[in-house]
DSSP file (Angstrom, degrees, kcal/mol; ACC not computed):
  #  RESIDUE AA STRUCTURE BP1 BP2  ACC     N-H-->O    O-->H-N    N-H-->O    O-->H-N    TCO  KAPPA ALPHA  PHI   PSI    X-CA   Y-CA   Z-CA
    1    1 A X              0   0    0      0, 0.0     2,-0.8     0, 0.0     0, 0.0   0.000 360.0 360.0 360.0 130.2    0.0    0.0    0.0
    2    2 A X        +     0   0    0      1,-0.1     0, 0.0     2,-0.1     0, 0.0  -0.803 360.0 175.9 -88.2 119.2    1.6    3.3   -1.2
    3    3 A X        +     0   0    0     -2,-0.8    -1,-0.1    34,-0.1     2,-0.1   0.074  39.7 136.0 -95.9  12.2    0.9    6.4    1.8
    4    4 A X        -     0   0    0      1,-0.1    33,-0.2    33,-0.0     2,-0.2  -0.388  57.7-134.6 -60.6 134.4    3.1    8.7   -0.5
    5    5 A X  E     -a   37   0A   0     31,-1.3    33,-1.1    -2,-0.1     2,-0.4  -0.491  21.9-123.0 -94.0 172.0    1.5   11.8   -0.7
    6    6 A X  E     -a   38   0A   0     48,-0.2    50,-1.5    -2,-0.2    51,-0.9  -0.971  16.8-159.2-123.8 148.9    1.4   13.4   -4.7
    7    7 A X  E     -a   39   0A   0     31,-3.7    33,-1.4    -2,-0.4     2,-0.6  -0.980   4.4-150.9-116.2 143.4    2.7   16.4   -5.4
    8    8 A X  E     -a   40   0A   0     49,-0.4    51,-0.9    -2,-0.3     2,-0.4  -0.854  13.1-178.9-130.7  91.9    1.5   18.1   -8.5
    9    9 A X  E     -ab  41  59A   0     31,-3.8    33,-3.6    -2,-0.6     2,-0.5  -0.704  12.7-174.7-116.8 120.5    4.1   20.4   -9.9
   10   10 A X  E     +ab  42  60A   0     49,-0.7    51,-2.0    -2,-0.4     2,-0.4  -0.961  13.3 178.8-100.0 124.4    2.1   22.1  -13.4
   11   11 A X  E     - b   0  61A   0     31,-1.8     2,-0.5    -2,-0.5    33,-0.3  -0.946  38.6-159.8-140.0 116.5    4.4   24.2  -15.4
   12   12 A X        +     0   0    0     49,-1.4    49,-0.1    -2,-0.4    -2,-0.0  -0.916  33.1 165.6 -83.1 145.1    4.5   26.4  -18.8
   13   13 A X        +     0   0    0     -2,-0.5    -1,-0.1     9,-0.0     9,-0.1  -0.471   7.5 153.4-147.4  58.9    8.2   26.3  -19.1
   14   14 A X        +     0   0    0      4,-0.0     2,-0.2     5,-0.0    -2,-0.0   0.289  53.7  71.5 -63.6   4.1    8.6   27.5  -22.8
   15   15 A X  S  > S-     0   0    0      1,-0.1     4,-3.4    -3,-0.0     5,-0.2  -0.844  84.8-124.3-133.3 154.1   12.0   28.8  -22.2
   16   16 A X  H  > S+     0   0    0     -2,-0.2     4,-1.1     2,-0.2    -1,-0.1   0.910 119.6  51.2 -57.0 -38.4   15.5   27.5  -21.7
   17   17 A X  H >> S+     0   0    0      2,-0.2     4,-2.8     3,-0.1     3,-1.5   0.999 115.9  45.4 -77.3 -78.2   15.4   29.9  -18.0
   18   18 A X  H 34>S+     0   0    0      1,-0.3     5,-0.9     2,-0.2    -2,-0.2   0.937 111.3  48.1 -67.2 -23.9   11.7   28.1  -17.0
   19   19 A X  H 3X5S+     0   0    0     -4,-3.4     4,-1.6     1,-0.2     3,-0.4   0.983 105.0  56.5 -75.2 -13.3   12.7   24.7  -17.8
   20   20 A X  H <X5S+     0   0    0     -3,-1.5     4,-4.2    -4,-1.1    -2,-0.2   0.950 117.2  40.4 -35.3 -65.3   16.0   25.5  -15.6
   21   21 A X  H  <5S+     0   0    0     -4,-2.8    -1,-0.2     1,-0.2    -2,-0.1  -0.012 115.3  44.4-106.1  40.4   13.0   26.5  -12.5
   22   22 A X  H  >5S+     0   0    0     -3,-0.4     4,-1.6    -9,-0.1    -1,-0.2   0.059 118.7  47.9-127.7 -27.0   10.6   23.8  -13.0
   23   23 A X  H >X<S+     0   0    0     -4,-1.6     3,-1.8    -5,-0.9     4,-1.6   0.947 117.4  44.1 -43.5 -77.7   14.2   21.4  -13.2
   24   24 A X  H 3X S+     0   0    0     -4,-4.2     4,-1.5     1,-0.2    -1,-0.2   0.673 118.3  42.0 -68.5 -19.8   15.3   23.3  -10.0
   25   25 A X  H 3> S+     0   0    0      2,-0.2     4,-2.1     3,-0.1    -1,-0.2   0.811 113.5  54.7 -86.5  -8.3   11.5   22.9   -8.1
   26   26 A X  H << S+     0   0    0     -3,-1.8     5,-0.2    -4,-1.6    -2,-0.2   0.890 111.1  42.8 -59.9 -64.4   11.3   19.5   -9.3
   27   27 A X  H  < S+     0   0    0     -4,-1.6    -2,-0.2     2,-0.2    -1,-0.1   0.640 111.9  51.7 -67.8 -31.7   14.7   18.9   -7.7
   28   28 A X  H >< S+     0   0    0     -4,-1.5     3,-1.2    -5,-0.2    -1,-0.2   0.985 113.8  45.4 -25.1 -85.0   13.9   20.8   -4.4
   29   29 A X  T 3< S+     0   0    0     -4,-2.1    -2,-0.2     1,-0.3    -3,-0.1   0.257 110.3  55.7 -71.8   6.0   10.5   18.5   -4.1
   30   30 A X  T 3  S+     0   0    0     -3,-0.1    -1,-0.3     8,-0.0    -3,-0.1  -0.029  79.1 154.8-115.6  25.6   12.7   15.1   -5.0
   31   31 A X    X   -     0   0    0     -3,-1.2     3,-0.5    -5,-0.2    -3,-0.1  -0.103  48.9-133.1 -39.6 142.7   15.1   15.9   -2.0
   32   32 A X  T 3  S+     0   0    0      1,-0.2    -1,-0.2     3,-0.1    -3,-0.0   0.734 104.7  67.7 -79.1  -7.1   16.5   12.7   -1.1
   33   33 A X  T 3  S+     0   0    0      2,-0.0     2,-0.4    -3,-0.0    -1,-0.2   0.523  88.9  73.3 -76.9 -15.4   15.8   13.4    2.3
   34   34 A X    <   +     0   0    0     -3,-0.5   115,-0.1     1,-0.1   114,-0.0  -0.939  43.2 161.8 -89.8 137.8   12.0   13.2    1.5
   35   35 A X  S    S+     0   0    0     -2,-0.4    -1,-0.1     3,-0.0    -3,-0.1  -0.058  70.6  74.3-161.8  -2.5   10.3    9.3    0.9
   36   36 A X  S    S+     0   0    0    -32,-0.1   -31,-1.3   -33,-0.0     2,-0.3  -0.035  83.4  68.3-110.3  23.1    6.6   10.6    1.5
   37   37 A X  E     -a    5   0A   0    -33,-0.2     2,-0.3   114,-0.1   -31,-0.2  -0.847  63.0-152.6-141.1 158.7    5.9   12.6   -1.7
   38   38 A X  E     -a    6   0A   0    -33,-1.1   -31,-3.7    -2,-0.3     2,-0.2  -0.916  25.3-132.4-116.2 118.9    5.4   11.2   -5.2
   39   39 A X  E     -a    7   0A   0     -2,-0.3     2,-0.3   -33,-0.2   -31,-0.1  -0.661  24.9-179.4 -75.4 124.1    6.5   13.9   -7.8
   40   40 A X  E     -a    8   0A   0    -33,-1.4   -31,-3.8    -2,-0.2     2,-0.4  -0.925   2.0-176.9-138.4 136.5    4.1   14.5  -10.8
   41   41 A X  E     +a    9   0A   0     -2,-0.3     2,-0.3   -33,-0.2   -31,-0.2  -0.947  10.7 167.2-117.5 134.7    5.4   17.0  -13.1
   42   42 A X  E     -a   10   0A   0    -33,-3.6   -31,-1.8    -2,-0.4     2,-0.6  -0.960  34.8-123.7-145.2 156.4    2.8   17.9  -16.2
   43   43 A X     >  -     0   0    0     -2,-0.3     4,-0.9   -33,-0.2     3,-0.2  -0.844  47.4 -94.7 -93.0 117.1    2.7   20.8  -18.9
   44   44 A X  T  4 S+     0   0    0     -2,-0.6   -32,-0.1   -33,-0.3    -1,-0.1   0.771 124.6  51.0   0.6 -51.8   -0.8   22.9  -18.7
   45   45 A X  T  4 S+     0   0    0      1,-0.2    -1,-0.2     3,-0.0    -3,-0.0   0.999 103.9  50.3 -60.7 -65.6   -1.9   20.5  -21.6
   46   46 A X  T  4 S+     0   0    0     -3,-0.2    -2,-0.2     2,-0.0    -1,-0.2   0.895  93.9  88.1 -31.7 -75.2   -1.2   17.5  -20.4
   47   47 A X     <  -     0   0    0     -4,-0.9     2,-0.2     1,-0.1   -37,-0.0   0.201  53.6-167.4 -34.5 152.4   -3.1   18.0  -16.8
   48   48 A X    >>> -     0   0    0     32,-0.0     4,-1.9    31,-0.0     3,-0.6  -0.998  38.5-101.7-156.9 163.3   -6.6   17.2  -16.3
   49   49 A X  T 345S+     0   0    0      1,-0.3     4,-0.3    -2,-0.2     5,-0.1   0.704 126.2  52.5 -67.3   9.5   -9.0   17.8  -13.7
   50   50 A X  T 3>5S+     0   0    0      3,-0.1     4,-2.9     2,-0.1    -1,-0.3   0.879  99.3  59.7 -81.3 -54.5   -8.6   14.3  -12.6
   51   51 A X  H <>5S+     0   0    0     -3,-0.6     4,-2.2     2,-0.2    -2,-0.2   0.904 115.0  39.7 -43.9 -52.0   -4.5   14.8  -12.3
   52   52 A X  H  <5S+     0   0    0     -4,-1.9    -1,-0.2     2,-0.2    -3,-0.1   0.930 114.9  59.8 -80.8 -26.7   -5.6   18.2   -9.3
   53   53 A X  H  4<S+     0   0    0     -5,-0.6    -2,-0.2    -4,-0.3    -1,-0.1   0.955 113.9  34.5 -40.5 -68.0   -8.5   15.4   -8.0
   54   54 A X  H  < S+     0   0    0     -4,-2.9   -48,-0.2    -5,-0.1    -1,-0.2   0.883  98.0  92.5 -53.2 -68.4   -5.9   13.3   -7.3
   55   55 A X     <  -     0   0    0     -4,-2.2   -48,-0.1     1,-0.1     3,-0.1   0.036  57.6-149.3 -54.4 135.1   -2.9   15.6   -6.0
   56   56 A X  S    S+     0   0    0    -50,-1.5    36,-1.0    35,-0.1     2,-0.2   0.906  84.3   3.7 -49.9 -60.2   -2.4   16.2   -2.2
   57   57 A X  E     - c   0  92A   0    -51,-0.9   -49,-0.4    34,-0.2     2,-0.3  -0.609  69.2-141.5-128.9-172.8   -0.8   19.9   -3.3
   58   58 A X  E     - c   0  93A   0     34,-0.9    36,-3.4    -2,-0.2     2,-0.4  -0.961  12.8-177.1-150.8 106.2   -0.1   21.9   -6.0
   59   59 A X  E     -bc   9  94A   0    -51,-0.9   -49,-0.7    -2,-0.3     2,-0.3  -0.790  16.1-159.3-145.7 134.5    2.4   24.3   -7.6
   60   60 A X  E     -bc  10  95A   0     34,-1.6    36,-0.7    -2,-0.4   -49,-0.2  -0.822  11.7-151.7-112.2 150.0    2.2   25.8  -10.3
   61   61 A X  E     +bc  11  96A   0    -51,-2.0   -49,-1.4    -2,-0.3     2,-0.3  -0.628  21.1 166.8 -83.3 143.7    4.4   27.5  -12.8
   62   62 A X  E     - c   0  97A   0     34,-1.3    36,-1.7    -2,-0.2     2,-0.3  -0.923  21.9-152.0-153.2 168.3    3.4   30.3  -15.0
   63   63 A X  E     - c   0  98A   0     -2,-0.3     7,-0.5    34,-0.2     2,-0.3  -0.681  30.8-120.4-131.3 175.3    5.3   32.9  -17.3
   64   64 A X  E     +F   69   0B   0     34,-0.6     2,-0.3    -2,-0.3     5,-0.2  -0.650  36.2 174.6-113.2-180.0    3.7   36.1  -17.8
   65   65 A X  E >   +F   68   0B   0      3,-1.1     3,-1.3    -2,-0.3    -2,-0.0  -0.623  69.6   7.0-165.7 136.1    2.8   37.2  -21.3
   66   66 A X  T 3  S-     0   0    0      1,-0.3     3,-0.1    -2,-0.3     0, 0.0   0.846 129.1 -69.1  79.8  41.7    0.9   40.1  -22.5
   67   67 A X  T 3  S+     0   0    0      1,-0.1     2,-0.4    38,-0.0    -1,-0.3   0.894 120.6  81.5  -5.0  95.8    1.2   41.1  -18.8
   68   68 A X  E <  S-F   65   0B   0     -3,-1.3    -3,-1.1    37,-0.1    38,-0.2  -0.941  96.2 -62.0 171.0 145.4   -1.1   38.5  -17.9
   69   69 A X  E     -F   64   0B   0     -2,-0.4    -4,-0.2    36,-0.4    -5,-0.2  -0.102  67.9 -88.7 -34.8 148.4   -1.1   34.8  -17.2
   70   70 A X    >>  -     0   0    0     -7,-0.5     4,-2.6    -6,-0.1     3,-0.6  -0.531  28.9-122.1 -44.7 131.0    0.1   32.4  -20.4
   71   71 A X  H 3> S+     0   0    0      1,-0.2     4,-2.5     2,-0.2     5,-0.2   0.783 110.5  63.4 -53.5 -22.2   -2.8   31.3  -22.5
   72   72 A X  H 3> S+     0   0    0      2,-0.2     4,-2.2     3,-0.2    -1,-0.2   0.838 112.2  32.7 -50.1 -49.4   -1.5   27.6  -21.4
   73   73 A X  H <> S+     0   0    0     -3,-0.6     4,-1.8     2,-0.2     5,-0.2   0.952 116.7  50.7 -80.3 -57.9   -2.1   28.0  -18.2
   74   74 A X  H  X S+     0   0    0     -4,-2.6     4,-2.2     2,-0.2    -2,-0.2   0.880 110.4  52.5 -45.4 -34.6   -5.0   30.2  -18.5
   75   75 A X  H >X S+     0   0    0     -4,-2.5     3,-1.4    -5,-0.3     4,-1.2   0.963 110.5  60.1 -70.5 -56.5   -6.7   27.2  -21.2
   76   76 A X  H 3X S+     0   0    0     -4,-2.2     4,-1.7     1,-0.3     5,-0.2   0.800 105.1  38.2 -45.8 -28.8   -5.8   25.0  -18.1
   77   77 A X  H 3< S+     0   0    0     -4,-1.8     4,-0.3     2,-0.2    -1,-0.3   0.729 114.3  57.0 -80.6 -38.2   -7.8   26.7  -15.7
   78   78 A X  H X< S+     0   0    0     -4,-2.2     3,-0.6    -3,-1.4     4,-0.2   0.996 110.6  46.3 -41.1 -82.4  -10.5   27.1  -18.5
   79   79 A X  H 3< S+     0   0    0     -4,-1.2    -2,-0.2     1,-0.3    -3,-0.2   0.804 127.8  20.4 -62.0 -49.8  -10.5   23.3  -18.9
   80   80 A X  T >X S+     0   0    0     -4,-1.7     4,-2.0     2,-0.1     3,-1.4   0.647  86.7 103.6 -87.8  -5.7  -10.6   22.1  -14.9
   81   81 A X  H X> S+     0   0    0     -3,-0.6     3,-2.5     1,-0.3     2,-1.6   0.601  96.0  33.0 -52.0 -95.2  -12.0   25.2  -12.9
   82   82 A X  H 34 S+     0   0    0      1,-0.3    -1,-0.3    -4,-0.2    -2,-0.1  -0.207 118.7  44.0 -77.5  45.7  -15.4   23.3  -12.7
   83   83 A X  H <4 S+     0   0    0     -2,-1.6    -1,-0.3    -3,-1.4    -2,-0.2   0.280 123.3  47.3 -67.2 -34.6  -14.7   19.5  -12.5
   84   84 A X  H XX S+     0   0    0     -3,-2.5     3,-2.0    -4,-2.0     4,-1.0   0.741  95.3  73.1 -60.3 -55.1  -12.2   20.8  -10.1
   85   85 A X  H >X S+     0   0    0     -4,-0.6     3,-2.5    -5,-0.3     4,-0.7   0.873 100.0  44.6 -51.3 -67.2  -14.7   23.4   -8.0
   86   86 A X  H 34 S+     0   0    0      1,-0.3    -1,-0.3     2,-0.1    -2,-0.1   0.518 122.4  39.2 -57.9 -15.8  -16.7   20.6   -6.0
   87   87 A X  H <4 S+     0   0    0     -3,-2.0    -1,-0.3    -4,-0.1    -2,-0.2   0.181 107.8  44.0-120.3  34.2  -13.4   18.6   -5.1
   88   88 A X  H X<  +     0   0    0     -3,-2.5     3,-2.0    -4,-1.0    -2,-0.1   0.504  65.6 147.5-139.3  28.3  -10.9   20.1   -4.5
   89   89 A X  T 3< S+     0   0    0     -4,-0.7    30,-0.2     1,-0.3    29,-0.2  -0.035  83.6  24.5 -36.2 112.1  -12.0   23.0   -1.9
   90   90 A X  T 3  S+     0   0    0     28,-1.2    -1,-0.3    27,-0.3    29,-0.2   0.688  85.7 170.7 100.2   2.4   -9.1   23.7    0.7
   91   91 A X    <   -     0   0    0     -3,-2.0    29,-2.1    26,-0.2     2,-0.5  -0.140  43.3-121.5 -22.9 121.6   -6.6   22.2   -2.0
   92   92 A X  E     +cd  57 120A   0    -36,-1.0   -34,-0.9    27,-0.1     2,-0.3  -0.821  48.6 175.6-107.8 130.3   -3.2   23.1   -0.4
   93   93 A X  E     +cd  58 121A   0     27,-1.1    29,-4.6    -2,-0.5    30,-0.4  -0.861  22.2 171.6-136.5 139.8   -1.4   25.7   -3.7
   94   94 A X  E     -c   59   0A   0    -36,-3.4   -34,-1.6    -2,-0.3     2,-0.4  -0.958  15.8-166.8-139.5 176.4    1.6   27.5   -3.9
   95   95 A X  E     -c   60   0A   0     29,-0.4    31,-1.7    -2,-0.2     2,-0.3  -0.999  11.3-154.9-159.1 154.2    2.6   29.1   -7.6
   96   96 A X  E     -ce  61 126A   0    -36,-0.7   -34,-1.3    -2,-0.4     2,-0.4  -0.939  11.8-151.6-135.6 158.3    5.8   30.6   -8.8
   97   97 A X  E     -ce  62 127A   0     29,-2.6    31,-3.3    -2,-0.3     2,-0.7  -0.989   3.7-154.5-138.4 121.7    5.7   33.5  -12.1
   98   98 A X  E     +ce  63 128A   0    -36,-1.7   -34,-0.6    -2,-0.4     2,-0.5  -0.839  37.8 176.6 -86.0 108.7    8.8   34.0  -14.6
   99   99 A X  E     - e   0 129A   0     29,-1.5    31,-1.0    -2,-0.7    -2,-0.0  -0.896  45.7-152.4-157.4 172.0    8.2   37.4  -15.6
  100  100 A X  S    S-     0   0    0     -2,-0.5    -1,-0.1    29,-0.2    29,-0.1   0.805  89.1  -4.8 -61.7 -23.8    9.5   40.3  -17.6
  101  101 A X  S    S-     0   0    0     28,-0.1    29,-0.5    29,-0.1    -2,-0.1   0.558 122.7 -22.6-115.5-101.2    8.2   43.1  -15.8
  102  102 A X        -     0   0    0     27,-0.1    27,-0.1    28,-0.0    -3,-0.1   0.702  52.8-145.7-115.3 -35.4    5.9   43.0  -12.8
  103  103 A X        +     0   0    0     -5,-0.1    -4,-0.1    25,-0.1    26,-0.1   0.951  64.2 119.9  45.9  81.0    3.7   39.7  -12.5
  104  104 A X  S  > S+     0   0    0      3,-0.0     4,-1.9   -37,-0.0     5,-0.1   0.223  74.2  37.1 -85.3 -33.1    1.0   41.6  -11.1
  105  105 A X  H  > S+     0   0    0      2,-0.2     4,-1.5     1,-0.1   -36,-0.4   0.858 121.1  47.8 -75.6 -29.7   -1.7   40.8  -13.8
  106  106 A X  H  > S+     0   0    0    -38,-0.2     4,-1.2     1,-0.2   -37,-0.2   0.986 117.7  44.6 -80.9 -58.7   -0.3   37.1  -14.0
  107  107 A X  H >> S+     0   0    0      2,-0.2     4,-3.6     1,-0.2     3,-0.5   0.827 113.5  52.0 -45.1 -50.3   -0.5   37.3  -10.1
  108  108 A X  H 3X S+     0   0    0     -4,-1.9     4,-2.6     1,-0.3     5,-0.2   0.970 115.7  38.7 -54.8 -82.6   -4.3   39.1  -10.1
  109  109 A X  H 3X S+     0   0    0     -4,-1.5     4,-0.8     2,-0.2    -1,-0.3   0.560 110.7  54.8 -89.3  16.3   -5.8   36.7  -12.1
  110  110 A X  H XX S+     0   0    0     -4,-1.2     3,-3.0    -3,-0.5     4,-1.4   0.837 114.5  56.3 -81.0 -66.0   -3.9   33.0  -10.6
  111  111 A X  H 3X S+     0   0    0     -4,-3.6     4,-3.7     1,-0.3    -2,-0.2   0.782 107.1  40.6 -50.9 -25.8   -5.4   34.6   -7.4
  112  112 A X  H 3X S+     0   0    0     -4,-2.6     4,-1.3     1,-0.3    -1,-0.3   0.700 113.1  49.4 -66.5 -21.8   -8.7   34.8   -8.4
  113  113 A X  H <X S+     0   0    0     -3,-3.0     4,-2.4    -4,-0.8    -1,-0.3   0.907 113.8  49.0 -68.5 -58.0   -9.0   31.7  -10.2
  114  114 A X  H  <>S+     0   0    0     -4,-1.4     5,-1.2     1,-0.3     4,-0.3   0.877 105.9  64.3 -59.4 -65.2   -7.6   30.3   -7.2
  115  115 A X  H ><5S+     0   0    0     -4,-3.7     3,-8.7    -5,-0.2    -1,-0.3   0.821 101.2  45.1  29.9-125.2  -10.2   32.4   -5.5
  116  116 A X  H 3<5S+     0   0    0     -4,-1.3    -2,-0.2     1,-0.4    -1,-0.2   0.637 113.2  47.4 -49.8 -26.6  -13.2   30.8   -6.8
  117  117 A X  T 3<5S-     0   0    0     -4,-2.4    -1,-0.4    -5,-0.1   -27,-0.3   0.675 102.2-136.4-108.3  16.7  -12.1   27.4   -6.2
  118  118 A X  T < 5 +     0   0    0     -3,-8.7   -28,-1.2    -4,-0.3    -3,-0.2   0.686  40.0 163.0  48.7  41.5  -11.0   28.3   -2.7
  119  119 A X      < -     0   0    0     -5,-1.2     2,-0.7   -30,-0.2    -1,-0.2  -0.195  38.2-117.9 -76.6-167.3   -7.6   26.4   -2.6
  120  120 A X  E     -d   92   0A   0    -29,-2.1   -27,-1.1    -2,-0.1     2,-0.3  -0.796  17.0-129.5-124.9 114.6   -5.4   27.6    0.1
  121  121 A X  E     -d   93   0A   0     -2,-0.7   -27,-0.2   -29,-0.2   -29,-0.1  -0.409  21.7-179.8 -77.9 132.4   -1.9   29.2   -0.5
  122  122 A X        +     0   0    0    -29,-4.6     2,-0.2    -2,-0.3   -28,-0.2   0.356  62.9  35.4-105.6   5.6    0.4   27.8    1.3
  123  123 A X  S    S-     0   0    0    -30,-0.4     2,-0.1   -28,-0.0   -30,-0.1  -0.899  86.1 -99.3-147.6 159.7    3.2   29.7    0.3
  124  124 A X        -     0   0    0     -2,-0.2   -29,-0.4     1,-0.2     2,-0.1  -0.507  60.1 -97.4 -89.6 158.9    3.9   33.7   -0.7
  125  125 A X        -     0   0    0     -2,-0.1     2,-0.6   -31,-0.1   -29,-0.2  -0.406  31.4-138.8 -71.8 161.6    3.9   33.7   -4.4
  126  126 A X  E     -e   96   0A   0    -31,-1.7   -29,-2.6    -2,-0.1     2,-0.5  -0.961  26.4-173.3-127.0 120.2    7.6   33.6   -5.6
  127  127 A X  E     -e   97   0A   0     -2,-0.6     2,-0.6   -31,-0.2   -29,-0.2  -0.962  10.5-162.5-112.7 113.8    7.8   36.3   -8.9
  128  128 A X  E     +e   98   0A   0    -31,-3.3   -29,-1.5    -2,-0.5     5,-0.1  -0.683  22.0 179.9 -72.9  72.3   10.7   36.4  -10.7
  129  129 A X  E     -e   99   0A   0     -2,-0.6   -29,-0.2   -31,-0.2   -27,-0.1  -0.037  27.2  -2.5-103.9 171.4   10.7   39.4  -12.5
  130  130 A X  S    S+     0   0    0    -31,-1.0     2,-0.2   -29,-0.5   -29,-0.1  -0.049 110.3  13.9  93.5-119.8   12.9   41.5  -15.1
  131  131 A X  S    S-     0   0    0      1,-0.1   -32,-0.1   -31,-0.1     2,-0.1  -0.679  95.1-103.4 -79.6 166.4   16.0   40.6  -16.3
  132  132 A X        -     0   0    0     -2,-0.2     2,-0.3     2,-0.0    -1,-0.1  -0.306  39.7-171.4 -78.6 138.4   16.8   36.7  -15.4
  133  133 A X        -     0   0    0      1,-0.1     4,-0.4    -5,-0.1     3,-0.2  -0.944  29.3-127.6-144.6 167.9   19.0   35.9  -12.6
  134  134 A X  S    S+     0   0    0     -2,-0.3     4,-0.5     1,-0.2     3,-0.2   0.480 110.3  61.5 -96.3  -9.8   20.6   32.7  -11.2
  135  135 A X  S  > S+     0   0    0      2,-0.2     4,-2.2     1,-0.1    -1,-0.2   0.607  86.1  80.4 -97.6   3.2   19.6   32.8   -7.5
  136  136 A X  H  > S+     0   0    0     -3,-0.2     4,-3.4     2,-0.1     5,-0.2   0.998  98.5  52.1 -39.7 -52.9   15.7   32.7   -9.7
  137  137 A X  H >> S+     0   0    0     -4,-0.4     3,-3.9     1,-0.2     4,-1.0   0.796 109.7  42.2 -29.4 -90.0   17.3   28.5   -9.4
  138  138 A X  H 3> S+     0   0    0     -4,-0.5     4,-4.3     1,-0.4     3,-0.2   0.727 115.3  47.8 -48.6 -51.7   18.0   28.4   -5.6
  139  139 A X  H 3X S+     0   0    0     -4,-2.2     4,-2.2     1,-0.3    -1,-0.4   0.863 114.4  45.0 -89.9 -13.9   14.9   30.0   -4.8
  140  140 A X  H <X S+     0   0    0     -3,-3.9     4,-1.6    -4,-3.4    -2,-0.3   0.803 112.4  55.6 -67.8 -28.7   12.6   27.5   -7.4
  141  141 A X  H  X S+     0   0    0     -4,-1.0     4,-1.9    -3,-0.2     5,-0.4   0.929 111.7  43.5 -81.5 -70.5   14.6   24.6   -5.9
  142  142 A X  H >X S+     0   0    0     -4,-4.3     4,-3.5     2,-0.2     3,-0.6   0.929 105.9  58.4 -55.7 -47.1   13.3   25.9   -2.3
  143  143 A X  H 3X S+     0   0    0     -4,-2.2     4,-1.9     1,-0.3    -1,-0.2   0.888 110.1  41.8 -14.4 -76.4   10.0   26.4   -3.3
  144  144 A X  H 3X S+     0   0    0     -4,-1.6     4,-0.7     2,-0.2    -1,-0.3   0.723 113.7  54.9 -48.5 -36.3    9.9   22.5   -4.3
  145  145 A X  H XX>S+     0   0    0     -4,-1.9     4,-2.2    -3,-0.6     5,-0.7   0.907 113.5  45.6 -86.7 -52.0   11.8   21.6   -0.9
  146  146 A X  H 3X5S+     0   0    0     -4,-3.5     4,-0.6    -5,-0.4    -2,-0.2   0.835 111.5  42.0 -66.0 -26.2    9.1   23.5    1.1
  147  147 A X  H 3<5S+     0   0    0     -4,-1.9    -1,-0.2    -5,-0.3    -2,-0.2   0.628 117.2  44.6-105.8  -5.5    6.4   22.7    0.0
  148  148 A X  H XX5S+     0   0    0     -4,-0.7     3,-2.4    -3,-0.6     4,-1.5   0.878 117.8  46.1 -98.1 -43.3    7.0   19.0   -0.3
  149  149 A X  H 3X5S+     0   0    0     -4,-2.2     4,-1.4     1,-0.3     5,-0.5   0.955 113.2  48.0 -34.9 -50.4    8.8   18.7    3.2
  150  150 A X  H 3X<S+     0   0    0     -5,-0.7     6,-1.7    -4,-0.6     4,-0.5   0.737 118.4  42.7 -90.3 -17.6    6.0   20.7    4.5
  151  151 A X  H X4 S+     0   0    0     -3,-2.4     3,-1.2     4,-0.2     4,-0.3   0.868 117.6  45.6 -75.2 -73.2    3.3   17.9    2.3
  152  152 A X  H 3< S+     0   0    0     -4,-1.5    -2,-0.2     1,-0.3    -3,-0.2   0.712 112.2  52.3 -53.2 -75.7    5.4   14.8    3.4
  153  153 A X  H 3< S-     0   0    0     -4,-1.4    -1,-0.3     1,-0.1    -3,-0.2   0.674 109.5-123.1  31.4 -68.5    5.4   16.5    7.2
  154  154 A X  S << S+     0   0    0     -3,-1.2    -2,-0.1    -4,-0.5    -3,-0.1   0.370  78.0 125.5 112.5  13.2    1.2   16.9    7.1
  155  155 A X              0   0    0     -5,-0.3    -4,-0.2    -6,-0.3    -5,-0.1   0.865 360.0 360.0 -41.4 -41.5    2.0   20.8    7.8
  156  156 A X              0   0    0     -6,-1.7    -1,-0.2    -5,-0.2    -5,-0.1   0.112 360.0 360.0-150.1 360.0    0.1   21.7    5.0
């Protein structure tokens, strides 16, 4: 009998820099010093409202475009919000944002979504913003380490 909790890492990573931080939260959340999580890592397409039924937490990745969420992510949220609504209330989410500028629109409308299906952040968002920097790694790599410690742990 498996008692591994899943963790459900969703990512647009369209760039050499995001597949770098969904590599580095991936690698966070596979510490070898965690044995209570099962890692599922899926692209916006892929997922389906069955894949967030399932998952214990959630974080998701998102890029900004257009200031504003990725249509990838946003069509993902299209496609589960309501198969989603009635299970997965209280859903424990954290979300990380590659962006050029501000992530505030990207930010606005993850919360709202988020919102409406009333999971529960369990972390401050982490926005990378402007020009790309290497401690973005370290701090997607913590992300993943916190929030699966803090699954595996029953913290959250």
């Amino acid at each position: 009998m498996n008692n591994k909790k899943r963790l459900l890492i969703i990512s647009h990573a369209p760039s050499v820099n995001t597949k770098e931080m969904l590599s580095a939260v991936i690698r966070g959340a596979s510490n070898s010093s965690l044995d209570g999580v099962d890692i599922i890592s899926l692209a916006p397409l892929e997922a389906c409202p069955a894949d967030i039924i399932a998952a214990d937490a959630i974080i998701l990745g998102a890029t900004e475009n257009l200031g504003y969420m990725a249509g990838l992510v946003k069509d993902l949220f299209d496609r589960c919000y309501y198969p989603c609504l009635d299970h997965t209330q209280g859903k424990p989410f954290a979300y990380y944002i590659r962006a050029g500028f501000d992530g505030t629109g990207t930010q606005r409308g993850i919360e709202s979504i988020i919102t409406g299906l009333r999971w529960r952040v369990v972390q401050a968002p982490l926005i990378c913003k402007g020009e790309f920097h290497d401690d973005f790694i370290a701090q997607c790599e913590e992300l993943g380490l916190y929030i699966a410690a803090s699954l595996e742990s029953g913290i959250i």
